[in-house]
N, C-alpha and C positions, 0 to 999 in steps of 0.2 A: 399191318403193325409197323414193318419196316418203313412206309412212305411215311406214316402217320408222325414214325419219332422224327424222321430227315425232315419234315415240316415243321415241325416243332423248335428242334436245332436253329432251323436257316431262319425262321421268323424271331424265336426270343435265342439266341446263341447262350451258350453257359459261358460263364465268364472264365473257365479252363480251353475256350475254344481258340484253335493258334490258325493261320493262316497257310501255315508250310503243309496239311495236306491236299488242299486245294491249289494253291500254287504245284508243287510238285508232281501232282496228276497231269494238270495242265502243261507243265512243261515236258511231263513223258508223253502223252500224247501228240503235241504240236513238234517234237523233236522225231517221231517216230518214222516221220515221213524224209529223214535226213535234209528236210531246210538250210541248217546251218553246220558246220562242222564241227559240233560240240554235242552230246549224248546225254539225256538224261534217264538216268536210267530208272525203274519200277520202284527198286528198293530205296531210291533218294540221290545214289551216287552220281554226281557229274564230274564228267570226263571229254577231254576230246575224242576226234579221232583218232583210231588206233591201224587197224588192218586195212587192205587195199581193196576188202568188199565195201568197208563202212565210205573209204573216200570214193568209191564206185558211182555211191548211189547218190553221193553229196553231188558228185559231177555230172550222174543222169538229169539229177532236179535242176541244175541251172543251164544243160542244155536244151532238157524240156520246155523250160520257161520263155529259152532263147528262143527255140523252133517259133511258139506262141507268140513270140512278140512280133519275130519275123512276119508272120501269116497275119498279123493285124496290122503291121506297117504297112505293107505290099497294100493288102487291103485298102487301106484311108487312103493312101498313094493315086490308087485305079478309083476308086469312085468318090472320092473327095477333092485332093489336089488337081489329077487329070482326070475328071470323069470327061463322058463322052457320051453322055444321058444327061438328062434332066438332074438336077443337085436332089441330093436324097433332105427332106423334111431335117429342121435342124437338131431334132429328139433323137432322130438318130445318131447323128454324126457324135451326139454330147453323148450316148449310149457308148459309141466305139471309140471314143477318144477316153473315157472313163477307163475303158477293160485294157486298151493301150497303155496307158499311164500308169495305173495299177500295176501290170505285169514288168514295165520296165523299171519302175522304182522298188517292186520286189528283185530285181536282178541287180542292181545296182545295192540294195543292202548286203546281198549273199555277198558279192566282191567286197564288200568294205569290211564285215563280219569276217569273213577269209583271212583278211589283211591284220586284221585285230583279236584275232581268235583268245590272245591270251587277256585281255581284257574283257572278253568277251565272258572267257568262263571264270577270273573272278570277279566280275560284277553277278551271273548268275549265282556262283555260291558266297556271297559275301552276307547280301540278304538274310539269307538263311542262317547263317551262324550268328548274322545279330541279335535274331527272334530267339534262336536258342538262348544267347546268354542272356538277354534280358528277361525270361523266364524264368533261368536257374539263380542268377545274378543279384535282379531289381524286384526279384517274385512279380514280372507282371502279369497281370489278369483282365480283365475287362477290357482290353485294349483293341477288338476285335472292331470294327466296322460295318454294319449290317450291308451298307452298300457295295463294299467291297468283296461281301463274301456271295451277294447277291447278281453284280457282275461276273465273280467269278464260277456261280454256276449255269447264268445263262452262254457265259462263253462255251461250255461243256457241253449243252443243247445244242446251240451254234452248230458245232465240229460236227455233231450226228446229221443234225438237220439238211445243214449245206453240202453231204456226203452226197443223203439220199434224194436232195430235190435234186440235184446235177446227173446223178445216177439214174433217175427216172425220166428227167429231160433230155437226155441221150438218148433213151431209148423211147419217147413218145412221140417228143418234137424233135429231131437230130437239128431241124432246122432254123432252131429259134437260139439267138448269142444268149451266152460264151460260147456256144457249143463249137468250137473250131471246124466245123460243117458245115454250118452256117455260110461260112465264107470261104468255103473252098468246093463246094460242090457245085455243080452246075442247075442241078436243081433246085436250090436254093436261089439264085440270083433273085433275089426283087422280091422272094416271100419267106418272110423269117417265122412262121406262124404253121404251115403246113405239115403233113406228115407226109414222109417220103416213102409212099411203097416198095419202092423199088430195094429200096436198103432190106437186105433178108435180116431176119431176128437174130444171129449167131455174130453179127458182125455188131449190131446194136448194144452186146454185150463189153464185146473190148473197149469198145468207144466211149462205154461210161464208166468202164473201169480208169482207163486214160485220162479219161476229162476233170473222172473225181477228183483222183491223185493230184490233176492238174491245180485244181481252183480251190484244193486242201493245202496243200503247199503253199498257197501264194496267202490262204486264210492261218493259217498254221505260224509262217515267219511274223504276221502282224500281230500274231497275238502272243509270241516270246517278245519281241520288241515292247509292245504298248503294255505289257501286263507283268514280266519276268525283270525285264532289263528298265523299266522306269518307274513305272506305281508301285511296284511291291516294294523297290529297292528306295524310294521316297518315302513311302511308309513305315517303311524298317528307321530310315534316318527319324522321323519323329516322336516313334515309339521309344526310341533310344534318349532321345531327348527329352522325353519324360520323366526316361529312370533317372537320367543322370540329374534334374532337377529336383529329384525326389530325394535321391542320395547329399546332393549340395548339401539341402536344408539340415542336414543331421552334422554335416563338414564342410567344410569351404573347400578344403582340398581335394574330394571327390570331383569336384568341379573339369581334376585335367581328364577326366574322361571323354568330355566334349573333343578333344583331338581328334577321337575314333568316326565321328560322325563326317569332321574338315577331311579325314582322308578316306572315308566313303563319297562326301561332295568332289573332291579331286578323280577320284574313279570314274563317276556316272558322267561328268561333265570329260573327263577324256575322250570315254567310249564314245559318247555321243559328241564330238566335236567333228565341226566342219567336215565332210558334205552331208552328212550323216542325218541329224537332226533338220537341214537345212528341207533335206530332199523327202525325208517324211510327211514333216508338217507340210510342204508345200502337196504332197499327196493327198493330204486328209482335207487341206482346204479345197482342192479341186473337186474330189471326193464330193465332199457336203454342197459345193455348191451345185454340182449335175447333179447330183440327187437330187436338190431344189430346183431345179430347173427345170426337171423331166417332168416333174410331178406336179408344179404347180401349170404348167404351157401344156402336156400332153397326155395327163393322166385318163383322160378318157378313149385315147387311141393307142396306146399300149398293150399288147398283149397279156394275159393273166400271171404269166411267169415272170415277164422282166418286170410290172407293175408292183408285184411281192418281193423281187429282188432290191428293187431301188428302195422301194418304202425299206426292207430292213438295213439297207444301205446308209440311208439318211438318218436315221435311228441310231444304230451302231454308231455310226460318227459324233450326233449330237452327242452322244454318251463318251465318246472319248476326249469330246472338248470339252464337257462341263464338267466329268467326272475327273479324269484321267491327269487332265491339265489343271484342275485344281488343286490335286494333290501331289503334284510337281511344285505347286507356291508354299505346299505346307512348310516344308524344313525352312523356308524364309521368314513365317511366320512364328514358325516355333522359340528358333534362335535367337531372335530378335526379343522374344519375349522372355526368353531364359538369361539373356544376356543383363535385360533393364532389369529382372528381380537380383541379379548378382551383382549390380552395384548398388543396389540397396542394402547389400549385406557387408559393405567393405569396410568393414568395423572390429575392433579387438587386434591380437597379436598378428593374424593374419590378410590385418588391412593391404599391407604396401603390396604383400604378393598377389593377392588376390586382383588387386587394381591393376597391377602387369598382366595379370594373366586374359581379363576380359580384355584391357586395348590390345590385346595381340591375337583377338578371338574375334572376326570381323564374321558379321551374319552369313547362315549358308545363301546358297542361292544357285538352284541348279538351271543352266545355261542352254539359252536355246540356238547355241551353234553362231551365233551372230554377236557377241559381246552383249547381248539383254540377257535378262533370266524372269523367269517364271514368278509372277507375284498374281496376289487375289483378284487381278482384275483379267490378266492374259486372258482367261474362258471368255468374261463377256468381249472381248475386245474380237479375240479369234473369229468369233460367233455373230458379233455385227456386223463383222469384215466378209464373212461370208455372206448372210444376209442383204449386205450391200452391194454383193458383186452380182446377185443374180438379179436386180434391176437392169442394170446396163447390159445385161451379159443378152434379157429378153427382147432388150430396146436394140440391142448391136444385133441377133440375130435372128429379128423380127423384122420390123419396123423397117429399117436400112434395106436391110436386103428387098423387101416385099417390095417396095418402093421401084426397085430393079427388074421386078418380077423372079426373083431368086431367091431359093430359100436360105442364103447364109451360110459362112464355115465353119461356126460352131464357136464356143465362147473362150478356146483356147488361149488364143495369144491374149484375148484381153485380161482373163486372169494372171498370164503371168504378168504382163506387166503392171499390171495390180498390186502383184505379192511385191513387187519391191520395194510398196511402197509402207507397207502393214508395218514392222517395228523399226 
């Protein structure tokens, strides 16, 4: 009965449905692993840190991360840069340059979020109190998103999912990446796919407790960033932008409500400014495109674990371009659009002021760190740019190399220089 109503909800949503309990779980959970050093707590409350256990473990997770990163650099160092074997097949190198880059652009968020903490938490609770007042305030209703609440409960799965496949691939495969065994055991050299006898079961246990925590953490800060600290807090801006157009039409002067929205655009575009925003996206586009890469050049010589990994990898991503980043263009589209019905109405006692009021109301537009911002086309453009990078990325680490009789160093450098050329 209980699944039957949660089905029901998620499929036709009541138009009393709000978003803040689905975000808020999400954020207690993904905060629980102390990621960042801000605390969301059960009952709703967000707070920094407080005591010297909570900053304990803030500081365990980024030196854990750190160890991580170390043992994959060393890694691509010895069998990539100086190997002294044969070049390893280039699905691989684009496998270890992924889980690389990954882990170092979650360490490089922690520091920047450190540095920003207080922006940090009120962009997280700012959100939230706009959905309240525009409830209590605008009486909104229907305002709900079925795909955003439908993101929001695959994320939920996600967290569980990703605990336990990492937690059992500890202990089946210790040998097969992420599993940081992979690359440090002697055993392991040259077969990522085997099972290591030798490893007793008792030791199989902490390994996957470490690894979980490991690659929860690093799944945990992406999903307060891309979920807490940008979609929700964009969606809140539009919602908002609804009532206050709702409200206009009954006064012109309801209108200066629109302020609230220019100093939420001012918050998110703080928080995320330069390197911040810069160093994400360029993660998500590397991201998307070794996933395409793997799968479309090596999918049949892939192992069954990292084959399932990268497909949800490429999935996840495509969902955070076409989802996530289109509703970063909303507040540009909205305001623009609330702005051209309010000089339609610049008529009667309240003409002159009204007409000040819009030319001093310049459209939102939240910033992707570079002086651009986020309009209805960033998805497809994002999305072709990846698209397009994994032709040459097949031809640079194919073709070229074979030619040498080498299998290639992977499609690294030529993305980046790629990315500088994208907006």
């Amino acid at each position: 009965m209980w699944f039957k109503n949660y089905l029901k909800n998620l499929l036709h949503p009541p138009a009393s449905t709000s978003y803040i309990p689905v975000i808020s779980t999400l954020s207690n959970w993904s905060t629980a692993l102390y990621p960042i050093p801000i605390l969301v707590e059960k009952s709703g409350v967000i707070r920094p840190m407080k005591t010297s256990l909570e900053w304990g473990q803030f500081i365990f997770s980024m030196l854990n991360l750190t160890l991580h990163s170390v043992i994959f650099i060393v890694w691509m160092l010895r069998n990539v840069f100086f190997h002294k074997i044969i070049p390893l097949p280039v699905w691989k190198q684009v496998m270890m340059w992924y889980f690389c880059i990954i882990i170092v652009t979650v360490i490089i968020c922690q520091v920047i979020i450190m540095l920003r903490k207080e922006e940090c938490l009120m962009l997280l609770w700012t959100p939230i109190k706009m959905e309240n007042f525009c409830r209590v305030k605008y009486d909104a209703t229907s305002y709900t998103k079925k795909l955003i609440l439908w993101v929001g409960e695959l994320v939920k799965m996600s967290m569980i999912s990703i605990g336990l496949a990492v937690f059992v691939l500890s202990g089946v495969m210790p040998c097969c990446p992420p599993i940081v065994t992979a690359l440090t055991l002697p055993e392991c050299a040259g077969v990522w796919t085997k099972n290591i006898v030798g490893v007793p079961f008792w030791l199989r246990i902490p390994l996957g407790i470490w690894q979980t925590y490991t690659w929860l953490t690093l799944h945990n800060m992406m999903v307060i960033l891309l979920l807490h600290l940008s979609l929700y807090a964009a969606e809140m801006m539009g919602v908002w932008l609804d009532g206050v157009e709702k409200e206009s039409l009954k006064s012109s002067r309801n209108i200066k409500s629109y302020r609230v929205t220019q100093v939420a655009e001012k918050m998110v575009n703080h928080f995320w400014r330069k390197p911040l925003m810069s160093v994400v996206m360029l993660a998500i586009i590397i991201g998307e495109t070794s996933a395409l890469y793997i799968l479309i050049t090596s999918a049949t010589k892939l192992p069954l674990p990292i084959l399932v990994g990268f497909t949800m990898v490429g999935v996840d991503l495509f969902v955070v371009i076409h989802i996530t980043f289109r509703i970063l263009s909303l507040p540009h589209s909205a305001s623009e659009k609330l702005m051209g019905k309010m000089k339609l109405l610049q008529k009667g006692r309240d003409s002159a002021w009204l007409k000040r009021f819009v030319r001093s109301c310049p459209s939102l537009k939240i910033g992707m760190g570079d002086g651009t911002f986020f309009d209805r086309l960033t998805p497809f453009i994002i999305w072709q740019f990846c698209v397009d990078s994994t032709v040459p990325t097949v031809v640079y680490g194919g073709t070229k190399y074979q030619a040498r009789g080498l299998q290639g160093p992977g499609p690294g450098r030529c993305l980046y220089t790629r990315y500088n050329g994208l907006f």
